[in-house]
N, C-alpha and C positions, 0 to 999 in steps of 0.2 A: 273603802274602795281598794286601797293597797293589801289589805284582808283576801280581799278575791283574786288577786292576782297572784297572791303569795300560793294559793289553794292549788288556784291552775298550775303553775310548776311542778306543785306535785300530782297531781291528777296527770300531766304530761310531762313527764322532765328531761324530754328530748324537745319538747317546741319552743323552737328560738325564740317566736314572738312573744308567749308567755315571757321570757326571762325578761327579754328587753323592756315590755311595757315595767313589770314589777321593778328591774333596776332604774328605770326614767322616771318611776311615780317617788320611791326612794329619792332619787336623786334632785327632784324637783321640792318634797319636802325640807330637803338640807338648803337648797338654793333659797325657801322662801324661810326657814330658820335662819339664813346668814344675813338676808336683806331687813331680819326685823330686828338685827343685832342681838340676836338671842343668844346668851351665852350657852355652849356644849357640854352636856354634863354626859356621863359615862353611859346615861342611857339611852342618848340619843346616840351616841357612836354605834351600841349595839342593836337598838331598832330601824335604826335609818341607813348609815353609813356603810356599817359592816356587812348590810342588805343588800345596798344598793353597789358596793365592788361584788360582791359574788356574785348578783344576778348581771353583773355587768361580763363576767368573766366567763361566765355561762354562755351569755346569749351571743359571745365572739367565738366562743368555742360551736356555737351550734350553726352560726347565722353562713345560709346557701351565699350570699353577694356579701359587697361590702359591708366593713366594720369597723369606718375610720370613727364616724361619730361616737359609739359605742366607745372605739377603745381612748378617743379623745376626753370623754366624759370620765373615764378610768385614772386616767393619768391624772386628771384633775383633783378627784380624792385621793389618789395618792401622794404627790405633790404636796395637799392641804391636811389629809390627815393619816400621813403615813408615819407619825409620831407616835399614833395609841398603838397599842399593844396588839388589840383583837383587828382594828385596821390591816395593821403590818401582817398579822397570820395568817391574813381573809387573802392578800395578797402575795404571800409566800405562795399557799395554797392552789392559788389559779395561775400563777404563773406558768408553770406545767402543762395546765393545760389546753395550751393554744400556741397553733404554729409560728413559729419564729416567724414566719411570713406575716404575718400581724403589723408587727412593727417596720418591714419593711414602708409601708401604705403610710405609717404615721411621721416616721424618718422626715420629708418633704414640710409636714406643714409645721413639727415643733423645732424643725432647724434646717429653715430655706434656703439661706446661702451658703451651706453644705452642700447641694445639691443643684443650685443654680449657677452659682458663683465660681464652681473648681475650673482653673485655669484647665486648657486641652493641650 
């Protein structure tokens, strides 16, 4: 199934929802690799991981409305495995490309009382 999702990207590699499903199906393999205690070897970093930030980076750079869940699911492989090599690259990489306005949207929920809490 991640096979065909991978395709559509390229078949379309302007349509946000192509990226987004391909980096969630990614992303939900790693989820259900972590719940089975499965230890990460180098090849899942570069079939799963390193998949699922790209197509994650993509489909914020592409997505018409919001991108908090997207870019929330982003920070989380980064955060967890922005230790490997090919992780960190996949991430240097997309950094670029998407509007600093991105982070504005996520500011709020990964540090709330930044923004709820400042004295007036």
């Amino acid at each position: 199934m991640i096979r065909n999702y991978q395709v559509a990207t390229t078949l379309n590699p302007t349509w946000y929802k192509a990226w987004h499903v391909w980096a969630l199906s990614n992303f939900e393999v790693i989820t259900q690799l972590e719940t089975a205690q499965i230890a990460f070897s180098s090849r899942h970093y570069s079939t799963y991981v390193v998949p699922a930030v790209e197509g994650f980076w993509r489909s914020i750079a592409l997505s018409p409305g919001s991108v908090l869940q997207d870019t929330l699911r982003l920070l989380t492989l980064w955060f967890d495995y922005g230790q490997d090599d090919q992780v960190s690259d996949a991430i240097s990489r997309g950094l670029p490309t998407v509007s600093i306005d991105v982070w504005l949207e996520v500011i709020p929920q990964v540090c709330p009382g930044l923004v709820h809490d400042r004295p007036r």
